[in-house]
N, C-alpha and C positions, 0 to 999 in steps of 0.2 A: 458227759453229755455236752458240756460247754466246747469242750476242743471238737466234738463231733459239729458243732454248731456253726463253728467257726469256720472250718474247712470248709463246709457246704457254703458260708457265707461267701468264702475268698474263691471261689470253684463261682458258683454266677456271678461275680464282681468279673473276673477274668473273662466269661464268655461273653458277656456283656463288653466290656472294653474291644478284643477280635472282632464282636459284629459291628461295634462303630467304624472300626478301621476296616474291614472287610466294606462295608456300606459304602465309606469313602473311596477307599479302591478300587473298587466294582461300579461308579455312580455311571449310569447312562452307559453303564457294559452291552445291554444288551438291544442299546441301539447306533454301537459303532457299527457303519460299514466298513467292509475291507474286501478289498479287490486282489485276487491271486494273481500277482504278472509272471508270465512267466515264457520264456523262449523254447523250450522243451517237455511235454509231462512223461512227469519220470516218477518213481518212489516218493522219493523227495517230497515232491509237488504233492502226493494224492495224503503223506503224513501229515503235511502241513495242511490239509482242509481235516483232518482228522482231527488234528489241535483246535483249531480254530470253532468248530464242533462242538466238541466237548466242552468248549469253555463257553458255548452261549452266542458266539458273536457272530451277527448277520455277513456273509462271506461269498464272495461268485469269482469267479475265473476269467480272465481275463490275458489275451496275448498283444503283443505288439501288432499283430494284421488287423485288431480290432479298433486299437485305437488309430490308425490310417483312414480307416471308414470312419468313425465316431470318434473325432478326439474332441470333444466335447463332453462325452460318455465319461471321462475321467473323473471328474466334477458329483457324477453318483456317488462317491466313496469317499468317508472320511480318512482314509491310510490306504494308501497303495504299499502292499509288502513283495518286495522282488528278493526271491531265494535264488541263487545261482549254486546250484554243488559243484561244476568241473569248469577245467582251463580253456574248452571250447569258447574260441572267440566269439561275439556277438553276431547275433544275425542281420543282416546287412538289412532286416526292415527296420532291426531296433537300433538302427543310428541313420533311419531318414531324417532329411530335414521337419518333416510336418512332425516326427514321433517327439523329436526333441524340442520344438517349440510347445506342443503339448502338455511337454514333462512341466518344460519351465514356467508355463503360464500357468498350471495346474498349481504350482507351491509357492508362486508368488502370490496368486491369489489366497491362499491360506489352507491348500491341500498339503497333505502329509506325510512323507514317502520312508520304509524301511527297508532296508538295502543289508543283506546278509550275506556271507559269505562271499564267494568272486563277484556278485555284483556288487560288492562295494567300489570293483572299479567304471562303473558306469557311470561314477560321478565326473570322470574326468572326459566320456562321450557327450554327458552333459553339459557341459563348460563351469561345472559349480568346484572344479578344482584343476586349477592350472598342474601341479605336479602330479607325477605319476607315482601310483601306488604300485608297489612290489607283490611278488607272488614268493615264501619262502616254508621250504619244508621243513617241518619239527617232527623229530622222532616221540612218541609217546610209549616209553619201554619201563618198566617196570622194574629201579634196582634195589628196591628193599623200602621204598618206601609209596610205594604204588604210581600209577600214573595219572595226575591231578594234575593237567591243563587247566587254566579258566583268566580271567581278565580281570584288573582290578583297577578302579577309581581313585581320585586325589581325595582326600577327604570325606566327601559326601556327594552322589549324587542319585537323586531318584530311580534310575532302571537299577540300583543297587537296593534299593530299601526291603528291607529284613534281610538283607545277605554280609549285613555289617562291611561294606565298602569295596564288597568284592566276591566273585563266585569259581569254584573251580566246576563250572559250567560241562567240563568232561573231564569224562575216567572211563577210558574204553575198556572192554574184559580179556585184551589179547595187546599184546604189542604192536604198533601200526604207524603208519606215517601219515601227520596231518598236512593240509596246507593252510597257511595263514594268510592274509591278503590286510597290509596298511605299509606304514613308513617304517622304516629303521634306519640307526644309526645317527645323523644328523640332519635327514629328513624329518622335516616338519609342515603341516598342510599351511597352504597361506590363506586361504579363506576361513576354515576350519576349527572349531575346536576339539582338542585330544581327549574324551571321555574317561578311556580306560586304554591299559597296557599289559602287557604279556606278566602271567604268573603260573608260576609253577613249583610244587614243593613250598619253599620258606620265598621263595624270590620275586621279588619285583622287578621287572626289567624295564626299567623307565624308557629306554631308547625303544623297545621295541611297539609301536604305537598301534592299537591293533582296533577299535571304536573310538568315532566321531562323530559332530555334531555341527549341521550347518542351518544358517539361518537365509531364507529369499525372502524378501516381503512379509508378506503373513505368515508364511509357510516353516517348515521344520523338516530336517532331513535327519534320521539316525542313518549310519552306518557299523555296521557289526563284521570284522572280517576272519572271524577264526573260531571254531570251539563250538559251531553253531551245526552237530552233524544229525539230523532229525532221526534218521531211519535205521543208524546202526546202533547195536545194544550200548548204553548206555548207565552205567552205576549212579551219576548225577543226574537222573534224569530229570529229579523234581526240583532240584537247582535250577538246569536247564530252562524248565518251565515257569519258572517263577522269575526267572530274569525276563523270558520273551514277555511275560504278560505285564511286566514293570517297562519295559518298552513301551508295550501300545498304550498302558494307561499314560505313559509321560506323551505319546504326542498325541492324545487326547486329552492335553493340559488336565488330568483327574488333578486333586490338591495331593500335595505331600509335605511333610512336615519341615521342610528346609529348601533353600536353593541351590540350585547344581552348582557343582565347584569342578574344574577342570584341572589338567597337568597345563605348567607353565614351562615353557621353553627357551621364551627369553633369557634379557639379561640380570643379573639381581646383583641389590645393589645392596647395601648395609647404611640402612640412614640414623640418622643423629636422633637419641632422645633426653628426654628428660629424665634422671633417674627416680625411683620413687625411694623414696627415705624410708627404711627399714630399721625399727629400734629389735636390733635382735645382738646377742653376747653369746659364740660360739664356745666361750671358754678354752680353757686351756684344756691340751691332749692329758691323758691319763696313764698308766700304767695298766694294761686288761690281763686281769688275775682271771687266769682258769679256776674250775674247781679242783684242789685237790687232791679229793674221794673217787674222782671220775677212774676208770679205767684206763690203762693208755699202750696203743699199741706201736709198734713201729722203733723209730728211735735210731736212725740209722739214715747213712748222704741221702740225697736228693737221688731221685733218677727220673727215667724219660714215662715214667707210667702216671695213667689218667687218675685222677682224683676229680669227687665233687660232695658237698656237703648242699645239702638242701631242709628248705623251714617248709611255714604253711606257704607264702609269698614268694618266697626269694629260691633262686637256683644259685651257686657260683662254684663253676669248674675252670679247672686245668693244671697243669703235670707241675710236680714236686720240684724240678729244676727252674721252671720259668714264670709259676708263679700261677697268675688270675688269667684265665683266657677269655671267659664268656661268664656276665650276671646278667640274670634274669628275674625280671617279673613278670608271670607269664600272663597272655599270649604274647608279651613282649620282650626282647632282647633291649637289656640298656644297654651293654658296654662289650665290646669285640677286641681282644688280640691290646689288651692293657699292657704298656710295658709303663714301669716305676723308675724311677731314678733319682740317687740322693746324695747332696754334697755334704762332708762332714764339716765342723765347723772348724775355721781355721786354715782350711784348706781351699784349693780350685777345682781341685778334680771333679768328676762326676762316677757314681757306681751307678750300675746297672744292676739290679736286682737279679736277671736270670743270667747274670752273669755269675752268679757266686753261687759256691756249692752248697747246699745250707742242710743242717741239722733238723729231721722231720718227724714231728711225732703225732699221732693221728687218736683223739675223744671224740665219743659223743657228741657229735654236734660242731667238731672243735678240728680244723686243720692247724699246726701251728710248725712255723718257718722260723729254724733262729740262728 
């Protein structure tokens, strides 16, 4: 009865905890506006007032010809969101002169603009980024470990919160080719900051820079350039969603438990500190007696085949010849492609450990090289 008590007590302490955060998440959700821009209605365009729907949030449509007649009309909406899906260049209304001093008075004055997909390069029709942003294809193909496209943050920032710093925002159900729209290589925005960067599988691809962040006046610009495909089937879809809506609540400054932290590109430098005095005594190495009683197989050279011994914590693999290749503590990798090397005493030389052919016997628990 007690442990029945308990669970129930821990079961409303938890719902209780999600509705605060939800409350704060959601604060004054359901009197954002948001204005749909958009150059062409397409799928795309009608998914995106479907989301927007469903989640509550007061929404109207909105083209480039419109703000020509009214560009004062912009100023009704807290978030202008411009979804662009193709490489169709812009329409020669949406880079008049009157469309763009609009944009810009609209964000300086403390309007809020979301820019996905290809219109992430509209920031450069707007003058809020001197360099040009790239247009480049990613295959999304499936080779045994699915296909998990998504973006990923330095540290911490709000459009990531509860996606632990990063989302694989797509998994299409077919093989396919996406396009991504930001900087790569040794491009970097100069007005700009770098959000998030290309991830896929285990990888972080630092160069490739794929969401930004800029600031006019009052105003706030996200841009999102890849992974962002509303209408076609989707495995992460509530990823997906859970990212766009951490969007709109960050430029609807809602609170979030930390401040955004960005990718740095600069230069780093290594400065001088103080040490802190640590009274600790590693003692002296020991001699590690296996057990005994244990069972033991193998007993014979080294060769090129995988091994890996694994605890509750720890992972640590690789081949009989060359020793340690990869430990782990997961979700994290400590240490990649270890090589050892040891002078004996009395000597100069150096040995290389997978250099030498070493006697292998294989316990419970127990690789051992000798």
């Amino acid at each position: 009865m007690k442990h029945l008590l308990l669970q129930l007590c821990l079961k409303v302490a938890i719902i209780c905890l999600l509705s605060v955060y939800n409350n704060s998440y959601s604060q004054g959700i359901e009197k954002i506006r948001i204005g749909i821009l958009y150059d062409t209605f397409n799928t795309e365009t009608d998914v995106l007032q479907g989301f927007l729907k469903d989640n509550g949030f007061q929404h109207s449509l909105i083209t480039f010809s419109d703000i020509v007649k009214e560009p004062g009309n912009l100023s009704e909406f807290d978030i202008i969101w411009f979804h662009k899906d193709d490489s169709i260049p812009f329409s020669g209304t949406a880079t008049k002169p009157e469309v763009l001093d609009a944009f810009n008075e609209y964000v300086v004055s403390g309007g809020r603009i979301f820019l996905t997909q290809d219109a992430v390069r509209y920031l450069n029709i707007l003058g809020m980024e001197p360099r040009d942003f790239e247009v480049r294809d990613k295959k999304a193909d499936d080779s045994g470990y699915g296909r998990k496209l998504g973006i990923h943050g330095f540290l911490y920032h709000p459009v990531f919160e509860g996606l632990n710093g990063g989302s694989y925002i797509l998994r299409p159900v077919r093989d396919t080719v996406v396009r991504c729209v930001g900087m790569f290589g040794e491009s970097v925005p100069e007005y700009g900051k770098v959000i998030a960067v290309d991830w896929d599988y285990i990888f972080v691809r630092e160069s490739k820079k794929l969401m930004f962040e800029y600031g006019t006046g009052k105003g706030k610009v996200l841009a999102a350039g890849a992974y962002i495909t509303l209408s076609s089937p989707n495995i992460s879809q509530g990823h997906l969603s859970k990212f766009l809506l951490n969007c709109i609540a960050y430029l609807h400054d809602n609170p979030f438990p930390e401040p955004p932290r960005y990718w740095y590109y600069g230069r780093h430098e290594v400065l001088p500190f103080t040490p802190i005095p640590v009274d600790a005594d590693p003692g002296k190495s020991e001699t590690w007696d296996t057990d005994p009683y244990l069972p033991v197989l193998g007993g014979d050279s080294a060769t090129s085949d995988y091994w890996d011994v694994a605890g509750q914590r720890m992972f640590i693999s690789g081949t009989p010849s060359g020793g340690v290749e990869e430990i782990w503590a997961h979700p994290f990798m400590a240490l990649r492609d270890i090589e050892v090397e040891i002078r004996f005493e009395g000597t100069d030389s150096i040995t290389r450990l997978s250099d030498l052919n070493p006697w292998v016997e294989t316990q419970p628990g127990a690789y051992i090289r000798t």
